[in-house]
The first five atom37 places (N, CA, C, CB, O) and aatype in JSON, in Angstrom:
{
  "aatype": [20, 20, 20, 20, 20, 20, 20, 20, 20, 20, 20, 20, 20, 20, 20, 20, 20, 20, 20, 20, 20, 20, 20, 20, 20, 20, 20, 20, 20, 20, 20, 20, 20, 20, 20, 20, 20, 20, 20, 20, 20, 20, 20, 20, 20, 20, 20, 20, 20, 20, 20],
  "atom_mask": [
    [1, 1, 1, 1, 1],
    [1, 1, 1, 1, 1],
    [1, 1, 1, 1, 1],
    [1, 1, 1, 1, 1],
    [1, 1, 1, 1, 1],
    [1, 1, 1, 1, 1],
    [1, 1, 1, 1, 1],
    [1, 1, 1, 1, 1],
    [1, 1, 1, 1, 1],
    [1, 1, 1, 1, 1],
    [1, 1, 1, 1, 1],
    [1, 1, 1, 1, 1],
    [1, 1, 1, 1, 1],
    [1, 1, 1, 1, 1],
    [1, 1, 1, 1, 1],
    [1, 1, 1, 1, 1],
    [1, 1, 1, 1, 1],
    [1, 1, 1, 1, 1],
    [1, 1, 1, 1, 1],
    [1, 1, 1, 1, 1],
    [1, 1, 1, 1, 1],
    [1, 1, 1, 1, 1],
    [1, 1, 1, 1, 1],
    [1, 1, 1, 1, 1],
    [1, 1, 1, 1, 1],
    [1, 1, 1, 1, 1],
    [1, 1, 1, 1, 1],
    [1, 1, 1, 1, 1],
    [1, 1, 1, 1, 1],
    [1, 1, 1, 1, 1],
    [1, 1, 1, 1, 1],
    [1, 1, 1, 1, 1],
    [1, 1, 1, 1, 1],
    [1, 1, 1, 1, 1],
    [1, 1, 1, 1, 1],
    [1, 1, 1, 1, 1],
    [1, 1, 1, 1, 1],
    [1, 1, 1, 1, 1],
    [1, 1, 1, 1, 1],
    [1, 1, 1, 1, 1],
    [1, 1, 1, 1, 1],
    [1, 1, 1, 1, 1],
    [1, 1, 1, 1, 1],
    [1, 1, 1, 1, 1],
    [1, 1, 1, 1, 1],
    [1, 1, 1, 1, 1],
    [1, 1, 1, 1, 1],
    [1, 1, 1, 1, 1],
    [1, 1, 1, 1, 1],
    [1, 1, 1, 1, 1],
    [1, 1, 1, 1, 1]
  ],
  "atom_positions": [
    [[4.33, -5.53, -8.55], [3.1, -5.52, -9.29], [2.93, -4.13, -9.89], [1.89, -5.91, -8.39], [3.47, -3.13, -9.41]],
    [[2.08, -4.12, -11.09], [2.19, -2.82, -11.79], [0.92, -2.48, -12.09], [3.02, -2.79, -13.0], [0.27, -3.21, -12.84]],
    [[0.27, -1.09, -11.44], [-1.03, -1.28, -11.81], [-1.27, -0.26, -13.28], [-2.02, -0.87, -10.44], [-0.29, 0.12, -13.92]],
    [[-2.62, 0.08, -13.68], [-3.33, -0.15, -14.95], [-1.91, 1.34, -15.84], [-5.71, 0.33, -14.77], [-1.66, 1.44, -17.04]],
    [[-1.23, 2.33, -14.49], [-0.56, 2.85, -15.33], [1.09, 2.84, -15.16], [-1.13, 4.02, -15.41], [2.06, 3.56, -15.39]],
    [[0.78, 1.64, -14.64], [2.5, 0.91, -14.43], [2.94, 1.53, -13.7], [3.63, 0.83, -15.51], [4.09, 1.84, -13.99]],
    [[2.45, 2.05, -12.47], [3.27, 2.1, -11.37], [3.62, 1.39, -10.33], [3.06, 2.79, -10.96], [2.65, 1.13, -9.62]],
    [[4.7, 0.94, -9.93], [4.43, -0.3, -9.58], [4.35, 0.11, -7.85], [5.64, -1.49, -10.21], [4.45, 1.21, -7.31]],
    [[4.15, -1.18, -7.3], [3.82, -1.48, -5.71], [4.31, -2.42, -5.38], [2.57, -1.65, -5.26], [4.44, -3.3, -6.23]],
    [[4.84, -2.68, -3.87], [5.16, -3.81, -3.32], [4.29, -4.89, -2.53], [5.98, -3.44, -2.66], [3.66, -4.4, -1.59]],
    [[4.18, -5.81, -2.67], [3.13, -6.81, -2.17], [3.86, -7.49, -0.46], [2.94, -8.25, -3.66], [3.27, -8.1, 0.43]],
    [[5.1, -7.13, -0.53], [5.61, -8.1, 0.83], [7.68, -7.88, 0.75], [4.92, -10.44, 0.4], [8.64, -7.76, -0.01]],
    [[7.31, -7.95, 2.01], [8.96, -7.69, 2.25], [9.28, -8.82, 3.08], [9.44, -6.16, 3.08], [8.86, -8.97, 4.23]],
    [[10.21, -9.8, 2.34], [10.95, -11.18, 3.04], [11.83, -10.7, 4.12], [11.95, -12.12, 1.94], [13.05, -10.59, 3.98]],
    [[11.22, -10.45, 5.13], [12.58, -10.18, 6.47], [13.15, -11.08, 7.17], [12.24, -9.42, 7.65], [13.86, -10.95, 8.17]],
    [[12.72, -12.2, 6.5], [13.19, -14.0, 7.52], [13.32, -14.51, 6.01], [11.49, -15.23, 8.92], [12.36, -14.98, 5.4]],
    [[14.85, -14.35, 5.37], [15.04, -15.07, 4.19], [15.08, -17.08, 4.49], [16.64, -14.33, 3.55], [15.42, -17.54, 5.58]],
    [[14.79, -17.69, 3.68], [14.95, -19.18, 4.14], [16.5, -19.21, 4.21], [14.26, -20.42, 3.02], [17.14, -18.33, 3.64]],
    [[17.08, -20.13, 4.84], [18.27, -20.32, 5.31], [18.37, -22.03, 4.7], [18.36, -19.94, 7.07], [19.44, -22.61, 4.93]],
    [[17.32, -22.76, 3.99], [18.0, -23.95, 3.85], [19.07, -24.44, 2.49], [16.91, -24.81, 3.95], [19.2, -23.78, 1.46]],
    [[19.41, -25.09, 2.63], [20.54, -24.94, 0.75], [19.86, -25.42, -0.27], [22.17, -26.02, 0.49], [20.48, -25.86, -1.24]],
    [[18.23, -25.43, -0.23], [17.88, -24.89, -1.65], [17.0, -23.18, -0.95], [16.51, -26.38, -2.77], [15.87, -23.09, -1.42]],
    [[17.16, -22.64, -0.51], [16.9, -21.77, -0.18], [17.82, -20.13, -1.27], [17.11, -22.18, 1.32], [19.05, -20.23, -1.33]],
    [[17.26, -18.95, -1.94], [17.67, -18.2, -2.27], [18.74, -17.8, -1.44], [16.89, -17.58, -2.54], [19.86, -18.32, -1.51]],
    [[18.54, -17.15, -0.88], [20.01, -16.19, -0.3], [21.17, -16.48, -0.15], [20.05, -15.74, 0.84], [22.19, -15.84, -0.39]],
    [[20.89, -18.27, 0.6], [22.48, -19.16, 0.74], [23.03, -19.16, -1.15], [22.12, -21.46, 1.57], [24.12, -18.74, -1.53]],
    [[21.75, -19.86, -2.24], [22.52, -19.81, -3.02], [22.87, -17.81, -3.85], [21.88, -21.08, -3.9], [23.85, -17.49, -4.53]],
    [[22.14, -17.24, -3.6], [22.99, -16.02, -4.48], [24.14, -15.6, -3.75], [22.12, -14.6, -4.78], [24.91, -14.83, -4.32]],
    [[24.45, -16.05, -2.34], [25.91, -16.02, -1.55], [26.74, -16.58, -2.16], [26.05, -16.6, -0.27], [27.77, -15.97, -2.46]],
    [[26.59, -17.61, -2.44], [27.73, -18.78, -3.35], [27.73, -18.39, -4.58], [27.32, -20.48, -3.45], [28.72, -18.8, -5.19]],
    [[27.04, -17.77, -5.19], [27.34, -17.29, -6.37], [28.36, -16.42, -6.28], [26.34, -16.77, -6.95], [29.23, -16.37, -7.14]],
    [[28.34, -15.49, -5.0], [29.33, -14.35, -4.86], [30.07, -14.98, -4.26], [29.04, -13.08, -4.24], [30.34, -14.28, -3.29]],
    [[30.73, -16.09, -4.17], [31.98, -16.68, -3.08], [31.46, -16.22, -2.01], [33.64, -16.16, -3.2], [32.28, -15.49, -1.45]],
    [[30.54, -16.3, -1.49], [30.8, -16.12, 0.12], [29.88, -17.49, 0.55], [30.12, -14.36, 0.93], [28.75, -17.73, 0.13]],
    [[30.48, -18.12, 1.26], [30.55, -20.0, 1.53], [29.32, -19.3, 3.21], [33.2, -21.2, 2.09], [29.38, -18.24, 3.83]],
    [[28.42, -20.46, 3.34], [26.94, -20.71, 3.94], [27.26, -19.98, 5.46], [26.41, -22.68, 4.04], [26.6, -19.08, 5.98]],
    [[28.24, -20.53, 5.9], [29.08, -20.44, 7.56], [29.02, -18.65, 7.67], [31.32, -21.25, 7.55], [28.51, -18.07, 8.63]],
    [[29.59, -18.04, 6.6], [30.27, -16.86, 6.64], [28.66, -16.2, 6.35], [31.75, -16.63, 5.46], [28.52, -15.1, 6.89]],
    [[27.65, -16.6, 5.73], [26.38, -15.92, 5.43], [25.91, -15.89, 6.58], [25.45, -16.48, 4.47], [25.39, -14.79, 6.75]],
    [[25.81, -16.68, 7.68], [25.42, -17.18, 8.82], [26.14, -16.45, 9.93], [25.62, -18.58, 8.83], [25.42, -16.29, 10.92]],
    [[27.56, -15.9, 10.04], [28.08, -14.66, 10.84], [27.76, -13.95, 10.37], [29.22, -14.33, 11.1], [26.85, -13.51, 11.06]],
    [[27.89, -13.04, 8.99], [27.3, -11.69, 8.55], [25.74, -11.84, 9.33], [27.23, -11.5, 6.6], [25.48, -10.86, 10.02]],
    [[24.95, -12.65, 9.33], [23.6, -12.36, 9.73], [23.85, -12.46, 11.26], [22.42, -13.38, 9.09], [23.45, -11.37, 11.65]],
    [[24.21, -13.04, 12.17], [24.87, -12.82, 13.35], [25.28, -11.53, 14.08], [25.83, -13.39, 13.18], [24.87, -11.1, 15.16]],
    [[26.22, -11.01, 13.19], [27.09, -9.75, 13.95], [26.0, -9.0, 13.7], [28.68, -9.09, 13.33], [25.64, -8.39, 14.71]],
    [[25.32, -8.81, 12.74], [24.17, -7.73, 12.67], [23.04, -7.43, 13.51], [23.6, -7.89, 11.67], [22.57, -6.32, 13.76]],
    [[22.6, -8.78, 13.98], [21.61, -8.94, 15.41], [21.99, -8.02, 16.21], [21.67, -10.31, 16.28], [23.18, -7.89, 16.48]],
    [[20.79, -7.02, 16.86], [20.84, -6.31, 17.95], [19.99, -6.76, 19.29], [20.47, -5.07, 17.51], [18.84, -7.17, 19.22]],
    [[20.57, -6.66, 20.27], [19.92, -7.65, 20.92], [19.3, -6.27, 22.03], [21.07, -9.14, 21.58], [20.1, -5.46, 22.5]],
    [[18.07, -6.2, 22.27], [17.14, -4.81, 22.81], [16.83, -5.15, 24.59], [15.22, -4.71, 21.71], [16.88, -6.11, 25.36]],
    [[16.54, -3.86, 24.62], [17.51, -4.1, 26.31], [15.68, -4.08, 26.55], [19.1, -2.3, 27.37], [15.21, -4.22, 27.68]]
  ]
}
C-alpha cells in the first residue's frame, strides 16, 4: 500500500503459504520445475524443531 506520498507499507506477511494445487506457491514452484513432493521436502528440511 502506498500512502498520500508513495511510500509504501506492508499490510501482512503470509508465513503459512496455502499448500493446495490451486494454491500460489505449489503453482510458482511448477513454473520453476520444481514438482509439489520436492516443495514439500524443501519446506520440511527447513523446520526447526525447539527444544
Amino acid at each position: 500500500m502506498l500512502d498520500e506520498k508513495n511510500i509504501p507499507y506492508m499490510l501482512e506477511v503470509n508465513s503459512l503459504p496455502g499448500m493446495t494445487d490451486i494454491s500460489d506457491l505449489p503453482a510458482q514452484a511448477a513454473c520453476a520445475g520444481i514438482k509439489y513432493d520436492k516443495v514439500v521436502e524443501i519446506i520440511l528440511k527447513t523446520a526447526r524443531l525447539h527444544k
